[in-house]
N, CA, C and O atoms as a GROMACS GRO file, in nm:
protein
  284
    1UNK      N    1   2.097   0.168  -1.062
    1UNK     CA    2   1.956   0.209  -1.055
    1UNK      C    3   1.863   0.091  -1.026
    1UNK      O    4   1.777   0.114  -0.941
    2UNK      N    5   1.864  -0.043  -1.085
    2UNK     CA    6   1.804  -0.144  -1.024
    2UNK      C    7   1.803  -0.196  -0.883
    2UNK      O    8   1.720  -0.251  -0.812
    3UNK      N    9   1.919  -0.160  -0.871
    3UNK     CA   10   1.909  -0.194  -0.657
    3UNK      C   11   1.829  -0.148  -0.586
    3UNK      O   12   1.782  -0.195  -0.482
    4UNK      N   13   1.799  -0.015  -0.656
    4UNK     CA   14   1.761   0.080  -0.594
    4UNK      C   15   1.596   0.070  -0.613
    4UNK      O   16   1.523   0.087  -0.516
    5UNK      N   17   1.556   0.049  -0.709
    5UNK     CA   18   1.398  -0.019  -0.766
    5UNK      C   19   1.364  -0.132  -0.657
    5UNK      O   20   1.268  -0.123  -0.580
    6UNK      N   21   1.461  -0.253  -0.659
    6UNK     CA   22   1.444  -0.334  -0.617
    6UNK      C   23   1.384  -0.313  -0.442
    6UNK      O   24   1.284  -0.342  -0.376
    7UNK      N   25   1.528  -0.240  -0.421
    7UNK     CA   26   1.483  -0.204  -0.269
    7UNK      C   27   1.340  -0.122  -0.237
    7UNK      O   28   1.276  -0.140  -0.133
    8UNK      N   29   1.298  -0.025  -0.346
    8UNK     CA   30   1.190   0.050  -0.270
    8UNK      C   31   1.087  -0.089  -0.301
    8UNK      O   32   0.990  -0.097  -0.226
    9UNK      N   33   1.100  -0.178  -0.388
    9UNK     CA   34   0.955  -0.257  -0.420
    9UNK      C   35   0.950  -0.373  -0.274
    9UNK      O   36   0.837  -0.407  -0.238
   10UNK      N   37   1.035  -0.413  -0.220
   10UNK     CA   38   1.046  -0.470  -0.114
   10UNK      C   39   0.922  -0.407  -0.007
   10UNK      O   40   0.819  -0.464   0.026
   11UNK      N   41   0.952  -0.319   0.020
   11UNK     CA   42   0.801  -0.264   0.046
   11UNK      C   43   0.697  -0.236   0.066
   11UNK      O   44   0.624  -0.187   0.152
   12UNK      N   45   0.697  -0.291  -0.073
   12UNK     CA   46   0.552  -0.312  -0.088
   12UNK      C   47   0.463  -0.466  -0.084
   12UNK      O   48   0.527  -0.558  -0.136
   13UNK      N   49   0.319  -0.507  -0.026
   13UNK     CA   50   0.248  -0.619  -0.014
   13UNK      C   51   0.337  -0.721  -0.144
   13UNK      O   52   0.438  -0.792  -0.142
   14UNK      N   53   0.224  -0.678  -0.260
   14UNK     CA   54   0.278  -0.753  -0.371
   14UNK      C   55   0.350  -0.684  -0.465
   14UNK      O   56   0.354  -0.562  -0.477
   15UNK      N   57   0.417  -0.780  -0.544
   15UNK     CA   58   0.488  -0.768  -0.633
   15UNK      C   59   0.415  -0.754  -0.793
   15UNK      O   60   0.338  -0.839  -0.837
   16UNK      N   61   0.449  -0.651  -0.856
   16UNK     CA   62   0.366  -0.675  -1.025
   16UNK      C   63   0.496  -0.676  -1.092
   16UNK      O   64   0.604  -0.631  -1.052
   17UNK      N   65   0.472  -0.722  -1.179
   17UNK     CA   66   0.580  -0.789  -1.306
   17UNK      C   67   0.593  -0.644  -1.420
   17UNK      O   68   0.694  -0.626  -1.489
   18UNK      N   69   0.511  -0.581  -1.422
   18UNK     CA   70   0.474  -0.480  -1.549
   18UNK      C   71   0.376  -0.376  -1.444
   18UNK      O   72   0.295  -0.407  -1.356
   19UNK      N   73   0.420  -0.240  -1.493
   19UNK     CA   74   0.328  -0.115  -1.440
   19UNK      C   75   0.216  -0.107  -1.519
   19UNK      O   76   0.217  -0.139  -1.638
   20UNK      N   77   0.108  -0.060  -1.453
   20UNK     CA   78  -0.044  -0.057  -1.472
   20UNK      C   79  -0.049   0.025  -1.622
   20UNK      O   80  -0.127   0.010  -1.717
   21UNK      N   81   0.046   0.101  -1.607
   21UNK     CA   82   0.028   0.210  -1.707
   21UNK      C   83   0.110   0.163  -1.859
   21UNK      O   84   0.078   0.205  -1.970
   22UNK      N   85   0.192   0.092  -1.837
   22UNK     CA   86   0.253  -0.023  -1.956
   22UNK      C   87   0.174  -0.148  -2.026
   22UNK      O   88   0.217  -0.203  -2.127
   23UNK      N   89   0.069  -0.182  -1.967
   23UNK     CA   90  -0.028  -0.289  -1.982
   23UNK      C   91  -0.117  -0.306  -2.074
   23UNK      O   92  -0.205  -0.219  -2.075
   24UNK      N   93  -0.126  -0.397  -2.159
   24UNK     CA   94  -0.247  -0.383  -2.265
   24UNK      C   95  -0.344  -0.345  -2.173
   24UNK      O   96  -0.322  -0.324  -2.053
   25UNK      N   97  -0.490  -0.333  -2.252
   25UNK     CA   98  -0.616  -0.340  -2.213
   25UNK      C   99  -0.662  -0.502  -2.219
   25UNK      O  100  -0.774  -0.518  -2.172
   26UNK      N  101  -0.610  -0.603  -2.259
   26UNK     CA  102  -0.627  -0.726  -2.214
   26UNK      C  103  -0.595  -0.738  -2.063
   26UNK      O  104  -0.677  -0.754  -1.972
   27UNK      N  105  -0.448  -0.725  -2.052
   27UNK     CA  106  -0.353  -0.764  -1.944
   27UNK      C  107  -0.409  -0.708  -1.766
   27UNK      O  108  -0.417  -0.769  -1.660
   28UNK      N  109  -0.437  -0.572  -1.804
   28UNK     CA  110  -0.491  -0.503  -1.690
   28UNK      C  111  -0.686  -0.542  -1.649
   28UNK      O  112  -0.742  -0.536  -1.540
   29UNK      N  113  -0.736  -0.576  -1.770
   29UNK     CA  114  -0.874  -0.669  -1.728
   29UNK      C  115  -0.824  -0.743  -1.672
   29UNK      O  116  -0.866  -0.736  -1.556
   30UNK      N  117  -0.720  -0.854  -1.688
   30UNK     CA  118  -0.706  -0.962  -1.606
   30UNK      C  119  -0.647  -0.954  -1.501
   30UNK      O  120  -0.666  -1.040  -1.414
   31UNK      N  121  -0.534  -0.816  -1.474
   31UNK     CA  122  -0.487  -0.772  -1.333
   31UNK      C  123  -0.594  -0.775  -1.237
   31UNK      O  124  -0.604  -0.842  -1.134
   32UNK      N  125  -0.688  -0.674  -1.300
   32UNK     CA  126  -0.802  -0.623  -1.195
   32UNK      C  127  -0.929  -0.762  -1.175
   32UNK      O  128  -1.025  -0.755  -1.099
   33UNK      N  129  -0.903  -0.858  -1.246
   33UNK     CA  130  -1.051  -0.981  -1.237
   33UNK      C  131  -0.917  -1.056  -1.118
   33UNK      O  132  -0.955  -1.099  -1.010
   34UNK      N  133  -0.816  -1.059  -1.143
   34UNK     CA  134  -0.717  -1.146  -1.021
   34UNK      C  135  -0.733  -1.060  -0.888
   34UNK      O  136  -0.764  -1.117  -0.783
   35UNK      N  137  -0.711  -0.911  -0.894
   35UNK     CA  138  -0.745  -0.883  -0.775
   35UNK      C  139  -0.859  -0.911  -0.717
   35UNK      O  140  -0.852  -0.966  -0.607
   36UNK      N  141  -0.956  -0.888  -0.759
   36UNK     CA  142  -1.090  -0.915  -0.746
   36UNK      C  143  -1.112  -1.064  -0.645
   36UNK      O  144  -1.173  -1.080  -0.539
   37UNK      N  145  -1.046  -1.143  -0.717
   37UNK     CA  146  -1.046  -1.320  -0.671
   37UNK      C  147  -0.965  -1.260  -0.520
   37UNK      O  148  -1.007  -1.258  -0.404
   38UNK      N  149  -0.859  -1.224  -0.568
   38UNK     CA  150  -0.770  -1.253  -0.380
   38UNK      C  151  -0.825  -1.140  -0.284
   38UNK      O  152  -0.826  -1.176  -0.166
   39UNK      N  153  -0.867  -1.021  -0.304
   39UNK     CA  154  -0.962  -0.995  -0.229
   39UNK      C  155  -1.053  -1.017  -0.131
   39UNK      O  156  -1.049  -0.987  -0.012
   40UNK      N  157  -1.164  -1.094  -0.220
   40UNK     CA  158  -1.257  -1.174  -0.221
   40UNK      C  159  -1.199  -1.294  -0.088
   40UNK      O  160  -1.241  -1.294   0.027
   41UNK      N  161  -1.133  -1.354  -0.125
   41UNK     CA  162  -1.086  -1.439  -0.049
   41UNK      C  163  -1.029  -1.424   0.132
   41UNK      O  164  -1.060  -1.499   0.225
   42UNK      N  165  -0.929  -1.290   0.137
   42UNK     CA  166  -0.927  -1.227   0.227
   42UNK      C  167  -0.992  -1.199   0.338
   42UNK      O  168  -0.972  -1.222   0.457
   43UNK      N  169  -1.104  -1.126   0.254
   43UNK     CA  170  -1.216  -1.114   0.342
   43UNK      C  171  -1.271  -1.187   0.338
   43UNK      O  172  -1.315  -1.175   0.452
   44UNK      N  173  -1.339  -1.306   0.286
   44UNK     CA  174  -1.391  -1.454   0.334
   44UNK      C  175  -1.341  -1.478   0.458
   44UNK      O  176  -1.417  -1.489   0.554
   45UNK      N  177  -1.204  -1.488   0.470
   45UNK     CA  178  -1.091  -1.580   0.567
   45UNK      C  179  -1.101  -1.504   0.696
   45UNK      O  180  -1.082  -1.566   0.800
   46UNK      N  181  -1.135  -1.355   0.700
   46UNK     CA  182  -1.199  -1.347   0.807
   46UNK      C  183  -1.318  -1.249   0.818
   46UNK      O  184  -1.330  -1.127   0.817
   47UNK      N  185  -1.409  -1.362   0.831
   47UNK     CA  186  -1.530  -1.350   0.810
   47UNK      C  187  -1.631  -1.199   0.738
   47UNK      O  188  -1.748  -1.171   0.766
   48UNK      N  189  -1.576  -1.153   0.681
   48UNK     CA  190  -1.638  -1.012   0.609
   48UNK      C  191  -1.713  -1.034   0.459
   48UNK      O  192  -1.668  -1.125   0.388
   49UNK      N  193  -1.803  -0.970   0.419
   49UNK     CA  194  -1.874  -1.000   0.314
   49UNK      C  195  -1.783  -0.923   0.194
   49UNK      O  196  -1.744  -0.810   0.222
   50UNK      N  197  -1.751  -0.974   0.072
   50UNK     CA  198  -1.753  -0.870  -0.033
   50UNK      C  199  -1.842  -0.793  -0.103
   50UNK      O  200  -1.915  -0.834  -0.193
   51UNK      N  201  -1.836  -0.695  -0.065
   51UNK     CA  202  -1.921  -0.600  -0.130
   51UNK      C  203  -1.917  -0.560  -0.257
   51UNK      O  204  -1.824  -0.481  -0.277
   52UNK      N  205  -1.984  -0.585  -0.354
   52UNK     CA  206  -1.941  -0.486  -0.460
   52UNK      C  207  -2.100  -0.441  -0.550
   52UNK      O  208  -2.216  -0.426  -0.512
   53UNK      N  209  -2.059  -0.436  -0.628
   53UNK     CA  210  -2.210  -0.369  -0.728
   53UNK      C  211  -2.220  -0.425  -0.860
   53UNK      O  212  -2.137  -0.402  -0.948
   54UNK      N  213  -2.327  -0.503  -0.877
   54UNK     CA  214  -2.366  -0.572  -0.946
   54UNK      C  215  -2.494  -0.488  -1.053
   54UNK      O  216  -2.611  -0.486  -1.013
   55UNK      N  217  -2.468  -0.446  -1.143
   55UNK     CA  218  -2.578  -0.351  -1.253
   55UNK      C  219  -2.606  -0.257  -1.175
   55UNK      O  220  -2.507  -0.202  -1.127
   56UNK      N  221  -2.735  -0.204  -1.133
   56UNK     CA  222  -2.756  -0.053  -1.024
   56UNK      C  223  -2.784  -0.150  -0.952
   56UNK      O  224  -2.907  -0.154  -0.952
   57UNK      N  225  -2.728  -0.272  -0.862
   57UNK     CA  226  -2.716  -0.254  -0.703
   57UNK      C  227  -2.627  -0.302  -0.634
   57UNK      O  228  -2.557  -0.383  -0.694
   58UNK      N  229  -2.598  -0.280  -0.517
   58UNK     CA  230  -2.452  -0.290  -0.453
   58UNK      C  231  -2.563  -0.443  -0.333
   58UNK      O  232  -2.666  -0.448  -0.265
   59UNK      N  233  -2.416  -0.563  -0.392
   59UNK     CA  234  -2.445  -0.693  -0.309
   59UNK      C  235  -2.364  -0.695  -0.219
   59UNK      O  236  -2.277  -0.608  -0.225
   60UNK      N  237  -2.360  -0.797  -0.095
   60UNK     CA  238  -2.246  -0.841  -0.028
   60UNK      C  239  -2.277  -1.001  -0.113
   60UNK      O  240  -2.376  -1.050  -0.168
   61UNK      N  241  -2.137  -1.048  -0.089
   61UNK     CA  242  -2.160  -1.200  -0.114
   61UNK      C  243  -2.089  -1.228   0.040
   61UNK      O  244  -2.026  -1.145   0.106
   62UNK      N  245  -2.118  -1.371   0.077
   62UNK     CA  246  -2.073  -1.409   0.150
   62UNK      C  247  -1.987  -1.539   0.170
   62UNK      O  248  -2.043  -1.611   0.087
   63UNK      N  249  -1.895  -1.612   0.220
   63UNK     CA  250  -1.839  -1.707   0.256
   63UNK      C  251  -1.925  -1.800   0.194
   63UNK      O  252  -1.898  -1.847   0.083
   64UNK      N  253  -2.024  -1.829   0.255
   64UNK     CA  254  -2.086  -1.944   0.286
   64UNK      C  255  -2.189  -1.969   0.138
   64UNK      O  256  -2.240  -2.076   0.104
   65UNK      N  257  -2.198  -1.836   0.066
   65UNK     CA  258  -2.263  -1.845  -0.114
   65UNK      C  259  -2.382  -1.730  -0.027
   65UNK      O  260  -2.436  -1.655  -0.108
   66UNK      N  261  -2.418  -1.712   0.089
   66UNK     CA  262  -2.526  -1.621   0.086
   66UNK      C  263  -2.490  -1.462  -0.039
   66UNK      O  264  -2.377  -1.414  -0.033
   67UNK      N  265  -2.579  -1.409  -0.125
   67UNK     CA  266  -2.594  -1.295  -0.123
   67UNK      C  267  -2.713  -1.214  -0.085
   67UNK      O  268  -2.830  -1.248  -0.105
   68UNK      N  269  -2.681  -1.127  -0.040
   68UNK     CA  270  -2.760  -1.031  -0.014
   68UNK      C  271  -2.744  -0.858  -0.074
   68UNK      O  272  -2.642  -0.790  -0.077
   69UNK      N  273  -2.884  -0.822  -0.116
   69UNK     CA  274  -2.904  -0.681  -0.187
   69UNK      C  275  -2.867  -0.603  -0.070
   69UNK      O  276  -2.872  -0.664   0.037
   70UNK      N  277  -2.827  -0.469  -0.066
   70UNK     CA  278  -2.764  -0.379   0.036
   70UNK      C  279  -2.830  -0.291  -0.028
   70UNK      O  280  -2.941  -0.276   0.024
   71UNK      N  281  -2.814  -0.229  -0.114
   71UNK     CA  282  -2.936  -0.143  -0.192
   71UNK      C  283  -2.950  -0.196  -0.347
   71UNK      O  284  -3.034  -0.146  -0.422
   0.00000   0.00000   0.00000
């Protein structure tokens, strides 16, 4: 049965160590603040803003430290 795990996870982009659904509520804050970072980065690398939402309003940040309000 592990070969068989192994092979479908090949697959996939990345690799997780532990399922989302096995995870403290520590562990998975810090899953989701790491995704967040490589994301982020991604789209830096070619040239796209991250978007996300900051209290009620949605920012881009940019590469270069610009942010800007979007609404």
């Amino acid at each position: 049965m592990e070969a068989t795990k192994e092979a479908i996870r090949e697959g996939y982009q990345g690799m997780m160590t532990k399922r989302i659904i096995d995870m403290t509520p520590d562990e998975r804050k810090a899953y989701y603040k790491q995704g967040a970072r490589v994301i982020r980065e991604r789209l830096f690398a070619i040239g796209q803003p991250f978007v996300t939402k900051k209290g009620d309003k949605v920012v881009a940040e940019y590469a270069d430290g610009r942010v800007e309000i979007v609404r």
